[in-house]
C-alpha positions as CSV (number, residue, x, y, z in Angstrom):
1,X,6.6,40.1,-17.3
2,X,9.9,41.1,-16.5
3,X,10.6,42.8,-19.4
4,X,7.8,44.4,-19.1
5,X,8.7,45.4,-15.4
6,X,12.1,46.5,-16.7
7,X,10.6,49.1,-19.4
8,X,8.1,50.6,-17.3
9,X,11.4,51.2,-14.8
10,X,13.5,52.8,-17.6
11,X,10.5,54.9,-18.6
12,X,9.8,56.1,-15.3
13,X,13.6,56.6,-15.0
14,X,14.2,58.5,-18.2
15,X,11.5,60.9,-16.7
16,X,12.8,61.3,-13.6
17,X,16.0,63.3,-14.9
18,X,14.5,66.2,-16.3
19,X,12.8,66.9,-13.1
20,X,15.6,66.2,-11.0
21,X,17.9,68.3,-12.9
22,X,15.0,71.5,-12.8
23,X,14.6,70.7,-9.0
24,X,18.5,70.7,-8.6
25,X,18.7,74.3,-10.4
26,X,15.9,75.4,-8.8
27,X,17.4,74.4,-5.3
28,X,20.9,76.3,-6.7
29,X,19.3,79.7,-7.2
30,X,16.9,79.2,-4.1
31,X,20.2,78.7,-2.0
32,X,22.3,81.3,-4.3
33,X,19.5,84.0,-3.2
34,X,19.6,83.8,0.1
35,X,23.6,84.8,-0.2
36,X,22.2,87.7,-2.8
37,X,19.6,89.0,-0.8
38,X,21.4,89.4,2.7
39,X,24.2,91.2,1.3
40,X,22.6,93.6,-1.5
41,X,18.7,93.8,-0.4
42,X,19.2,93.9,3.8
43,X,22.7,95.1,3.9
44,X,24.6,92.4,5.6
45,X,28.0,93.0,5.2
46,X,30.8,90.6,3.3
47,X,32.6,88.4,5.6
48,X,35.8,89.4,7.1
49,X,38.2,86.6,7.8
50,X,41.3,89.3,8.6
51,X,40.8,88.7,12.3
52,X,39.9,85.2,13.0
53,X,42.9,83.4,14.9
54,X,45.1,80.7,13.3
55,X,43.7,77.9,15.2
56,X,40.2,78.8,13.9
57,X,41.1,78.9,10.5
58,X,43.3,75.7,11.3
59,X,39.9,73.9,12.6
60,X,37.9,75.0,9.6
61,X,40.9,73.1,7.8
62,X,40.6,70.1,9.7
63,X,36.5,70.6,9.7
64,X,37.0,70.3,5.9
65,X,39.3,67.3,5.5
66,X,37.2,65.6,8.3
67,X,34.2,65.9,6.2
68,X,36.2,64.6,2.6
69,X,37.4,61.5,4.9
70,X,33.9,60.6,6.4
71,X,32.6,61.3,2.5
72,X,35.2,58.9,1.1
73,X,34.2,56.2,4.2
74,X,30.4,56.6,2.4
75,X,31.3,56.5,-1.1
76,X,34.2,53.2,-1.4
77,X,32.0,51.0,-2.4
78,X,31.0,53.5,-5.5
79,X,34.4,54.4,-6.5
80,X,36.5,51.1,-5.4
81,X,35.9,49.9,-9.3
82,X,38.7,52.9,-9.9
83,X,42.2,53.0,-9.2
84,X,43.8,55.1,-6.5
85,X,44.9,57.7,-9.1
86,X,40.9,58.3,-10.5
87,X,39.4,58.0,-6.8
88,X,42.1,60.8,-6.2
89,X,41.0,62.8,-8.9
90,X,37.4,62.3,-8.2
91,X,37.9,63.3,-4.5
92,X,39.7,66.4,-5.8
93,X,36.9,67.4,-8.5
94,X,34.3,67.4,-6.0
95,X,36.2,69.3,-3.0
96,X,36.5,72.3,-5.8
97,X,33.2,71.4,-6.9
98,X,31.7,72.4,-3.5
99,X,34.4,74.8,-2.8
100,X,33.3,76.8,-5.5
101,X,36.9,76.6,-7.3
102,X,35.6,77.2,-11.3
103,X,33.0,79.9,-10.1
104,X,35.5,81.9,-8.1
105,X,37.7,82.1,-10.9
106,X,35.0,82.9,-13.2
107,X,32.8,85.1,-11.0
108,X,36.6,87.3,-10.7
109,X,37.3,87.5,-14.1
110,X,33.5,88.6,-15.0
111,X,33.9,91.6,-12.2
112,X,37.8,92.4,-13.4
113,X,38.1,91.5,-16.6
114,X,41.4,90.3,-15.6
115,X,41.0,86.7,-16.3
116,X,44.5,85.7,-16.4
117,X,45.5,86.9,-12.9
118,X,42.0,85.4,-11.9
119,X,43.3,82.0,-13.1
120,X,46.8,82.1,-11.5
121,X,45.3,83.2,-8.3
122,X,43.6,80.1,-8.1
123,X,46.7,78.3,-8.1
124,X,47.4,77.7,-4.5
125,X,44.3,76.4,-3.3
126,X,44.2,73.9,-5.8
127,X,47.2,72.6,-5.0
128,X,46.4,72.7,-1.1
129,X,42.8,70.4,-2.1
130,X,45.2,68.2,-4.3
131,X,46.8,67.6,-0.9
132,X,43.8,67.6,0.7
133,X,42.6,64.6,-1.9
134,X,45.5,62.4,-2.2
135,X,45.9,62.1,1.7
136,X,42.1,61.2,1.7
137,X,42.6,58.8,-0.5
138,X,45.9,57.3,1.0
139,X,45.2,57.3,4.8
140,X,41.1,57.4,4.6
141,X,41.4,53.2,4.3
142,X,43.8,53.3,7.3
143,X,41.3,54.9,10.4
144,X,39.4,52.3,11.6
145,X,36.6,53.9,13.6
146,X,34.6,57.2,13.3
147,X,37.3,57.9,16.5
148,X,40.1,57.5,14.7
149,X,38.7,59.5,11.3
150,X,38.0,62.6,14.0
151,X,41.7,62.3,14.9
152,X,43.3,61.7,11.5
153,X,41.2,64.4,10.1
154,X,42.5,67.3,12.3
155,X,45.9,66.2,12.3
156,X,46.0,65.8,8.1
157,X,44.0,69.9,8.6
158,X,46.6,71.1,10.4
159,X,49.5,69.6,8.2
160,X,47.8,71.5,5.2
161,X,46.9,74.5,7.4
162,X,50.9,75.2,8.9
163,X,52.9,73.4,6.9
164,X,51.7,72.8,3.0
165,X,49.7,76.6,2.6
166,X,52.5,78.0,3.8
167,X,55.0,76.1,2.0
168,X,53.1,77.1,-1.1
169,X,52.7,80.5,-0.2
170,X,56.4,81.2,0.0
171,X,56.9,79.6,-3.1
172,X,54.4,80.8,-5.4
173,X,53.5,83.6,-3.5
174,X,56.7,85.8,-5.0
175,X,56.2,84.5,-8.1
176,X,52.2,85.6,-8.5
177,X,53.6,88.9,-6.9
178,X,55.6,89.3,-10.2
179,X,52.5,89.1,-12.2
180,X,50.3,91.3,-10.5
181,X,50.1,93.4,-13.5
182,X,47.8,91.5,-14.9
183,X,45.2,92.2,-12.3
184,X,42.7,94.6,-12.9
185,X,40.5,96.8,-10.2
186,X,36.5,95.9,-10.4
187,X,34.7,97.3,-13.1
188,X,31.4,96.6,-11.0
189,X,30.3,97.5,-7.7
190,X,27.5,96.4,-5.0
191,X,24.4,96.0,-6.1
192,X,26.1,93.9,-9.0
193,X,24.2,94.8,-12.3
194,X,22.8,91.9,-14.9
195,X,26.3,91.6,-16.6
196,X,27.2,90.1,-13.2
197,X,24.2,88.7,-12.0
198,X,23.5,86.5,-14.7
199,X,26.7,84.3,-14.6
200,X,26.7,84.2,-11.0
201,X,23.3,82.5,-11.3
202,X,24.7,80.4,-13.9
203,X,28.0,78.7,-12.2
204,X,26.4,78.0,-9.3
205,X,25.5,74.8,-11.0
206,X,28.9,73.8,-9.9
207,X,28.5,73.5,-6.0
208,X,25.1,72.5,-7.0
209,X,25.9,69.6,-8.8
210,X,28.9,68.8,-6.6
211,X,26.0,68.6,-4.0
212,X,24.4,66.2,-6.1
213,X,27.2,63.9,-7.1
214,X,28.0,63.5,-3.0
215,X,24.3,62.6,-2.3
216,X,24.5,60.0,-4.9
217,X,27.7,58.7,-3.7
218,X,26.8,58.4,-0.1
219,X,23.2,58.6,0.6
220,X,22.2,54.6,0.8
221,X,25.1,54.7,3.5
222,X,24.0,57.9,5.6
223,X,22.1,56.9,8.5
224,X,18.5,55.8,7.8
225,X,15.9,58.4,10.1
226,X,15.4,60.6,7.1
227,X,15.9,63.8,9.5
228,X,19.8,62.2,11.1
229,X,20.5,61.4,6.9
230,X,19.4,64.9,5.7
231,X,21.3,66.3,9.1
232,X,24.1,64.3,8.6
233,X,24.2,65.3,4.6
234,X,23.8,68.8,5.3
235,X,26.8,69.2,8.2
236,X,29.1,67.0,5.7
237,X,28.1,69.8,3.1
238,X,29.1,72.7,5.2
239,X,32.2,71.0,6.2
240,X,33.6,70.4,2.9
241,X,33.0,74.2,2.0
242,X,34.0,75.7,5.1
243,X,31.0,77.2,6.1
244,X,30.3,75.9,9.4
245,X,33.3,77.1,11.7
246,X,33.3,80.5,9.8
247,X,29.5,81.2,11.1
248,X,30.2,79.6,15.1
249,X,33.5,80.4,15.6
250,X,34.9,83.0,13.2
251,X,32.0,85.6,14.2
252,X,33.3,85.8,17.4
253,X,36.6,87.6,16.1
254,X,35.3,90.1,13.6
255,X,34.7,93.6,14.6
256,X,31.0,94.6,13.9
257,X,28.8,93.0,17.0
258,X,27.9,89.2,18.0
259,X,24.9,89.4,15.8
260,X,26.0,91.6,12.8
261,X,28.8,89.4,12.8
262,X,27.2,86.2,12.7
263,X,24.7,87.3,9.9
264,X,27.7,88.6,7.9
265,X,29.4,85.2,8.3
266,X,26.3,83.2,7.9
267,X,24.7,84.3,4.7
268,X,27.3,81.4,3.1
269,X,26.3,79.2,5.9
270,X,23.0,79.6,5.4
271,X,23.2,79.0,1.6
272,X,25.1,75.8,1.7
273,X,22.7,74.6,4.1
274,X,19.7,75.1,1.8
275,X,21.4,73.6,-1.2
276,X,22.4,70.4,1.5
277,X,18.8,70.6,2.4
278,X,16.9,71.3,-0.7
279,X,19.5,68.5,-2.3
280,X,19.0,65.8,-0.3
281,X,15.2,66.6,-0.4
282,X,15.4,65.9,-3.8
283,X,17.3,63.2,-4.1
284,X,15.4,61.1,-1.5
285,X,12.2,62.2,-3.8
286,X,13.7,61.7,-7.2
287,X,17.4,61.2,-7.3
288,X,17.6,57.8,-6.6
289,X,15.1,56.7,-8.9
290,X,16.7,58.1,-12.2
């Protein structure tokens, strides 16, 4: 009977995973279109972060790291069979994961063309989330208390806000000056045609299943209500990719008006909070059973 029980489980488990991974894409293009359809179909405008104040962009820093300490709180007992050196990693594949790291770089070079300027571009941030995940990693075992995680968190954000970006900056920044002859101007403009569409559709798989990889890391530890857990899921989500202090705080800085603002700012805010949404729909119906 029991090995009965066992078969039926793996059966009903090997069908679970096409239909989790169709419901995941699915989820990634319903969340991708809401981005697509505010900014080419209604006309909301691309977010301008040229006038939001340091100490925003500082909190949307710490907002970030906050959110990668209280995932890392959720997900030990998952990744404690690693080493420090592969939960670092780990912690690092899925900030860029969320943070869209591959997709921008490919998404830049599919407009330009100029792929290698695309790639070196990319070259700060990374190191700044490499930061980001080794001090996660190293200090995240060391707050005791959701208190003490707030704290730690802002004060690790603004370390990488004023001291490690622009340490890197000064550094690299003359360097990547050097090469800006391999940039190239945009061969495509607003409304972006197939050529463009069609991968941007495409690598959104990566936030999606970065999304995916945090639900199965931390859902059996989010709080139980199912509306606090797919709450609590979705803020963590937004927080990772920066989302959530752009649309409340940043808005308040740009120069369009309150609401123009807001809806320029908030078409990524809205879109990482359907995939969070849509994701952890998913994977309280299916996830956890394949």
């Amino acid at each position: 009977m029991a090995g009965e029980g066992t078969g039926r489980t793996g059966r009903g488990g090997g069908q679970n995973w096409p239909l989790l991974i169709g419901a995941l894409a699915l989820a990634g293009a319903v969340s991708l279109s809401i981005h697509v359809v505010m900014i080419e179909a209604l006309g909301v405008a691309y977010p301008d972060d040229t006038g939001a104040p340091a100490w925003a962009k500082a909190a949307n820093m710490a907002g970030t790291v906050i959110a990668m300490l209280a995932f890392y709180r959720l997900a030990r007992p998952g990744l404690e069979r690693h080493g420090p050196l592969a939960r670092g990693l780990i912690v690092l594949v899925l900030l860029a994961m969320v943070k869209e790291e591959l997709r921008g770089l490919v998404m830049d070079g599919v407009v330009t063309q100029g792929w290698a300027f695309a790639a070196l571009k990319e070259v700060p941030s990374l190191v700044v989330m490499a930061f980001i995940a080794a001090a996660v990693v190293a200090v995240g075992p060391r707050l005791q208390g959701w208190l003490s995680l707030l704290a730690g968190g802002a004060v690790l954000g603004a370390v990488a806000f004023f001291a490690v970006q622009p340490a890197i900056g000064a550094a690299y920044g003359p360097w990547l000056q050097s090469m800006a002859y391999l940039a190239k101007p945009d061969l495509y403009q607003m409304p972006y045609p197939i050529q463009v569409m069609v991968p941007a559709y495409l690598t959104f798989a990566e936030p999606t299943a970065g999304c995916a990889i945090i639900a199965a890391l931390t859902w059996p530890r989010l709080p139980q209500q199912p509306w606090l857990r797919l709450a609590g899921f979705a803020v963590m989500i937004m927080l990772i990719k920066g989302v959530l202090v752009r649309t409340l705080v940043y808005s308040f800085f740009m120069k369009p008006p309150l609401v123009s603002a807001m809806l320029s700012q908030g078409q990524f805010g809205l879109e990482f909070l359907s995939l969070a949404v849509l994701t952890g729909l998913i994977w309280q119906a299916w996830g956890r059973r394949a």
